[in-house]
MIBARO-52593 format. One line per 2 residues: number of its first residue (from 1); their letters; for each residue x, y, z of C-alpha. Coordinates in nm, 2 decimals, always signed. Each point is the difference from the previous one (the first is absolute). Last residue first. Layout:
N
NUM	a	X Y Z; ... .
***
This chain:
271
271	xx	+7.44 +17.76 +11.25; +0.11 +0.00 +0.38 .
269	xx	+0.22 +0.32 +0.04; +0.39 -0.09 +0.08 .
267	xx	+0.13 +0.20 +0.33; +0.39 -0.11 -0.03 .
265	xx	+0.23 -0.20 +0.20; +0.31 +0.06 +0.17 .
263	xx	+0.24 -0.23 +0.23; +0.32 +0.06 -0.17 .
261	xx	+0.07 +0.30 -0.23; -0.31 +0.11 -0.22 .
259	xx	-0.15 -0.05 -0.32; +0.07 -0.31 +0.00 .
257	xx	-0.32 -0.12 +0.24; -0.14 +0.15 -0.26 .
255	xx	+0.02 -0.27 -0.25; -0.12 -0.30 +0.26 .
253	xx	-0.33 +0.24 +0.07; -0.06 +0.02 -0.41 .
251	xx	+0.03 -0.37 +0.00; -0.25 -0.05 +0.27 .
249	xx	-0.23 +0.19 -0.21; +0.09 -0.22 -0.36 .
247	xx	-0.06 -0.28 +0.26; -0.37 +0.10 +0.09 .
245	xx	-0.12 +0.11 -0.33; +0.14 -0.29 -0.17 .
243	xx	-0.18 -0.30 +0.21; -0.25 +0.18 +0.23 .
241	xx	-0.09 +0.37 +0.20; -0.18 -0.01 +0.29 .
239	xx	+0.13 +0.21 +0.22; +0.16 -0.29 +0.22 .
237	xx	+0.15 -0.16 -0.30; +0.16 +0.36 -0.07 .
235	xx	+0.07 +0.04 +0.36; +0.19 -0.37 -0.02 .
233	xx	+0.15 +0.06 -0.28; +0.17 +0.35 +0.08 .
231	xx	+0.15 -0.20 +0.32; +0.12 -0.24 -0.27 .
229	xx	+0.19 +0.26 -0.24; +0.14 +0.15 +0.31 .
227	xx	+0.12 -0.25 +0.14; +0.20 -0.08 -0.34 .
225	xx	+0.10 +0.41 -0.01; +0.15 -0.02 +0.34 .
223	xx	+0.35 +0.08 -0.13; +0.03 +0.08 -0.35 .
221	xx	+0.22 +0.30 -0.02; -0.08 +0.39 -0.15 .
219	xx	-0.18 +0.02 -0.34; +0.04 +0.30 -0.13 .
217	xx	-0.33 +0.00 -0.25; -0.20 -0.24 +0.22 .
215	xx	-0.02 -0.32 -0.18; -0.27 -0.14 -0.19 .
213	xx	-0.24 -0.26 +0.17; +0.11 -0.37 -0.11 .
211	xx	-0.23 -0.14 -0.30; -0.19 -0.31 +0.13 .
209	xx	+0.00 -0.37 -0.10; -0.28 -0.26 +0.06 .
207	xx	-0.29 -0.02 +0.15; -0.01 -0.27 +0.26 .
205	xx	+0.23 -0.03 +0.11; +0.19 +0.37 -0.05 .
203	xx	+0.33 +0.02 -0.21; +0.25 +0.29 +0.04 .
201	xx	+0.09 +0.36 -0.10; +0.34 +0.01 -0.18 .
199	xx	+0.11 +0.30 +0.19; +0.01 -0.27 +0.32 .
197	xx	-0.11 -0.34 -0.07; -0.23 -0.05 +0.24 .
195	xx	-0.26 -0.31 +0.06; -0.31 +0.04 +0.14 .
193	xx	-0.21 -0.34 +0.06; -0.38 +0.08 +0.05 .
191	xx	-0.28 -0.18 +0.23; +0.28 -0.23 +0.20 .
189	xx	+0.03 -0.36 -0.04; -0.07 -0.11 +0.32 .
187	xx	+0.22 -0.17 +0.06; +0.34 +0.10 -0.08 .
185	xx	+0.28 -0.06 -0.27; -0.25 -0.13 -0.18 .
183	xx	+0.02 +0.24 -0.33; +0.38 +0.11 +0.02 .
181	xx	+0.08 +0.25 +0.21; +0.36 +0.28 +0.02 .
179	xx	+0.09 +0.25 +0.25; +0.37 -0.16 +0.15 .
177	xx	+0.09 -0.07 -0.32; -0.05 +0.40 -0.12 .
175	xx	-0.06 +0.05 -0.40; -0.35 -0.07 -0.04 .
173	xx	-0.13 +0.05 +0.32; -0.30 -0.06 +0.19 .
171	xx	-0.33 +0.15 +0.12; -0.26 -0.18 +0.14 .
169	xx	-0.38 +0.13 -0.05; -0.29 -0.10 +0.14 .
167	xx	+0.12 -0.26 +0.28; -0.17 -0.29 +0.10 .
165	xx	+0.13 -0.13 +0.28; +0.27 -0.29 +0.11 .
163	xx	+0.18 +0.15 +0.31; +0.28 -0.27 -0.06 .
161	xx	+0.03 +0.12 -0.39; -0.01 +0.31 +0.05 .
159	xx	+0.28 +0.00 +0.26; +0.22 -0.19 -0.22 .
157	xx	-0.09 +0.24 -0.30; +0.10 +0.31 +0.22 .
155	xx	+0.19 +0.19 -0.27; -0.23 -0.07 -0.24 .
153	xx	-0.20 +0.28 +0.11; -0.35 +0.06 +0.15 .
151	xx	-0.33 +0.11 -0.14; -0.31 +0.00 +0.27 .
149	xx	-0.31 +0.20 -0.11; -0.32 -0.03 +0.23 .
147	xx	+0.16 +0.00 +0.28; +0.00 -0.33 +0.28 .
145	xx	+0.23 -0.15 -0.19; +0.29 +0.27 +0.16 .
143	xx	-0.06 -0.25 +0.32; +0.05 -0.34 -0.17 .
141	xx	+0.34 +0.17 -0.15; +0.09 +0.08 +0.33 .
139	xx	-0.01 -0.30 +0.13; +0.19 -0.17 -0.33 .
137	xx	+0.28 +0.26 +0.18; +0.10 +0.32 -0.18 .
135	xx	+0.17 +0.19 -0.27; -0.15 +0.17 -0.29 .
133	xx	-0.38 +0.00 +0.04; -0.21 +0.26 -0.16 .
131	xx	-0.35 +0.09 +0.15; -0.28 +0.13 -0.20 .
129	xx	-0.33 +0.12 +0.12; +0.07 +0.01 +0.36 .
127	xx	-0.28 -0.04 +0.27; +0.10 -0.42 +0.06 .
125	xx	+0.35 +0.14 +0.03; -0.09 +0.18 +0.29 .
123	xx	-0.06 -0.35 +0.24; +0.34 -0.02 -0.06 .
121	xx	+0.11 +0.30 +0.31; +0.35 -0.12 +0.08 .
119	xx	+0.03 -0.12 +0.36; -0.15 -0.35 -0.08 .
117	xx	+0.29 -0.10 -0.18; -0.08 -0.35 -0.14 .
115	xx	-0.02 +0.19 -0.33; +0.41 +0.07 +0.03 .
113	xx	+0.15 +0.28 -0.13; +0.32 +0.02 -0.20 .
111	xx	+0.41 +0.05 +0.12; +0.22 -0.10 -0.32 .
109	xx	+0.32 -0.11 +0.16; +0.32 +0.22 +0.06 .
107	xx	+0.14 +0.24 -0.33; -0.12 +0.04 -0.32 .
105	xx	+0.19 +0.11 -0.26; -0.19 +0.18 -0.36 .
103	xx	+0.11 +0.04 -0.34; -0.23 +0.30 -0.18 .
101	xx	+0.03 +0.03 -0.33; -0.10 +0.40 -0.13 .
99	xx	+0.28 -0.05 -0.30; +0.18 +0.25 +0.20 .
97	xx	+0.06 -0.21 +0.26; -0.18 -0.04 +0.36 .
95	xx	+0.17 -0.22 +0.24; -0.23 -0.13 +0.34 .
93	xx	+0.15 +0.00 +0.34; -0.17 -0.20 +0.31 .
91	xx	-0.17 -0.08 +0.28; -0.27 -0.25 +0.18 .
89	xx	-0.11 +0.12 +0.33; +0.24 -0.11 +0.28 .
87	xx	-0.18 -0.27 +0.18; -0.23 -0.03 +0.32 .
85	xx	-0.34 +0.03 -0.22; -0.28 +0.18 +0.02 .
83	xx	-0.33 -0.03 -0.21; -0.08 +0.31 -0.21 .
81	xx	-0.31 +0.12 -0.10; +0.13 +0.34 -0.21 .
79	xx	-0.31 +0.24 -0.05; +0.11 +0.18 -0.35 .
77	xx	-0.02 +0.39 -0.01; +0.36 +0.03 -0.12 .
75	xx	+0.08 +0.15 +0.32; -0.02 -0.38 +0.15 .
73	xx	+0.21 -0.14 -0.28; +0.27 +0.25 +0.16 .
71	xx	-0.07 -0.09 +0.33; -0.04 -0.39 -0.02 .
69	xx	+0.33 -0.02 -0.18; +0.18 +0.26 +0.29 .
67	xx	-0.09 -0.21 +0.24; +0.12 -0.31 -0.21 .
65	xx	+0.35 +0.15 -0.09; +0.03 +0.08 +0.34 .
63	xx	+0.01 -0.35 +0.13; -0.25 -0.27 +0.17 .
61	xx	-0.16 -0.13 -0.36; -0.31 +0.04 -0.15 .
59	xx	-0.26 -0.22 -0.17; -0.24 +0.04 -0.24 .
57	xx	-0.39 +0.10 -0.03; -0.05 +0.35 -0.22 .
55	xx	-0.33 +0.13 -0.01; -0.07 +0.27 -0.27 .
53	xx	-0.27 +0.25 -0.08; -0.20 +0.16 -0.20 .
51	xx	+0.20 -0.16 -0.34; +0.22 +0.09 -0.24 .
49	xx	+0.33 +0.21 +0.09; +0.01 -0.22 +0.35 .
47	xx	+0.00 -0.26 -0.25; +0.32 +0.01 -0.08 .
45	xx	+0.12 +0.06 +0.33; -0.12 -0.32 +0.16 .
43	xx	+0.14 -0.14 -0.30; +0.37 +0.11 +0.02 .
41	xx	+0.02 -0.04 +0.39; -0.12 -0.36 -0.08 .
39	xx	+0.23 -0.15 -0.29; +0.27 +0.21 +0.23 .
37	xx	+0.09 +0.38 +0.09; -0.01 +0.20 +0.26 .
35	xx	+0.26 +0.26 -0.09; +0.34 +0.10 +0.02 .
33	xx	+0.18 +0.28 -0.24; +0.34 -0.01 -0.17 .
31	xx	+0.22 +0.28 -0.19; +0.32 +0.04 -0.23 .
29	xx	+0.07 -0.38 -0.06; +0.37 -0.11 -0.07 .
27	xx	+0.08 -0.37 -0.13; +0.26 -0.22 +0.10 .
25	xx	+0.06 -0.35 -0.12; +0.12 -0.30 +0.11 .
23	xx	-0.29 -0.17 -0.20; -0.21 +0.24 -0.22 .
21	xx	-0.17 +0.26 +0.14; -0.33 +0.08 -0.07 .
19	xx	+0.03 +0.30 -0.28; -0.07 +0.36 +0.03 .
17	xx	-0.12 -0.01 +0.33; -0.24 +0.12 +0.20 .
15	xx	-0.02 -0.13 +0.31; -0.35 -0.11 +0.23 .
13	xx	+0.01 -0.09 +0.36; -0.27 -0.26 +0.09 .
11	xx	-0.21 -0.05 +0.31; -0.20 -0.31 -0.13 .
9	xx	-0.37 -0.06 +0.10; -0.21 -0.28 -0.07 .
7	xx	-0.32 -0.13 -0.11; -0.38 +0.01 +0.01 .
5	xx	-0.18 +0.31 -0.12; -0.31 +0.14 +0.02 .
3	xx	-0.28 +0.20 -0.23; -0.31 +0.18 +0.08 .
1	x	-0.16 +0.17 -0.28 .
***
């Protein structure tokens, strides 16, 4: 199984805390760790645990935080594609409380490649089994079309909509403004509508609603788990697998990405 990504990276700092802090407040945090982290970073990992191989196509700034992006995502086995861009990469600090909530800053614009870009390799994506779009230009959707799975988020509606494909799965939210469809929303309508709902499961179009994947047994924080859950759809649409089968093993890759701090995700077996 080949698989790829499409999206963007985010050099984040991550703090435990006990509690975000409430205005004017102070709060004390015994450790923090930085990773490569974003919608993308999260993916790209994820199913680094699941399939052969992974491409990842994004964009990278001129600073240390992206050389040292490309180099850790680079140890994790995946092949980073990365157009280059004269700006500080985007940055930031993410809160994790003891309820496992993560509340995240960004910092500086959201940098993501451009399918126009004829120094990133596209002609790949037409090998890849799956590909999983989370930030790019209606260019680069056109290019991840070319594999035989493309899911994407509803984070990038207003591209979707201007790159007008048909997608196989899009996966929204239930609970985030920013990540919600209605039915027309873009054209065409896409194969199957995802839409999360957290420990409560969700609703598929068509098929109805699903049963969330249990928790692990300590469960750690929440960040990454949504890009998780869709980067384990599109391997699972990829691998075959349909309606209940395929979302009950994207929930099961949502769940373990709270296993562990951060960016983490979890090998899941295919049914």
């Amino acid at each position: 199984m080949r698989a790829a990504v499409v999206g963007h990276v985010e050099w984040l700092e991550f703090v435990p805390v006990e509690a975000v802090p409430r205005p004017g407040e102070i709060v004390h945090a015994d450790e923090s760790w930085e990773q490569a982290a974003g919608g993308g970073s999260v993916a790209a990992v994820q199913l680094s645990k699941l399939a052969d191989s992974v491409d990842f196509f994004t964009a990278l700034g001129n600073d240390e935080h992206a050389e040292r992006a490309r180099a850790e995502l680079t140890a994790r086995g995946i092949t980073v594609h990365a157009t280059a861009v004269d700006a500080p990469q985007r940055s930031g600090f993410t809160f994790l409380d003891d309820a496992g909530e993560r509340t995240i800053t960004t910092i500086g614009r959201k940098l993501h490649p451009r399918g126009h870009d004829d120094t990133l390799p596209w002609h790949e994506l037409a090998r890849c089994d799956c590909v999983y779009l989370c930030a790019g230009d209606a260019d680069a959707v056109l290019q991840a079309r070319r594999a035989r799975v493309l899911v994407a988020t509803a984070r990038e509606l207003a591209t979707l909509r201007q790159a007008s494909v048909e997608l196989d799965a899009l996966v929204s939210s239930g609970k985030d403004d920013a990540e919600r469809y209605q039915t027309g929303q873009i054209d065409p309508e896409p194969r199957l509508v995802v839409t999360t709902s957290g420990a409560l499961g969700g609703w598929a179009q068509p098929g109805g609603p699903y049963n969330a994947a249990p928790l692990p047994p300590d469960p750690v924080d929440a960040y990454g788990a949504g890009d998780c859950f869709a980067a384990g759809l599109s391997f699972a649409l990829a691998a075959g697998l349909e309606g209940l089968d395929a979302l009950e093993f994207a929930s099961r890759c949502g769940a373990g990405a709270m296993a562990g701090p951060g960016v983490h995700a979890e090998v899941v077996p295919l049914p």
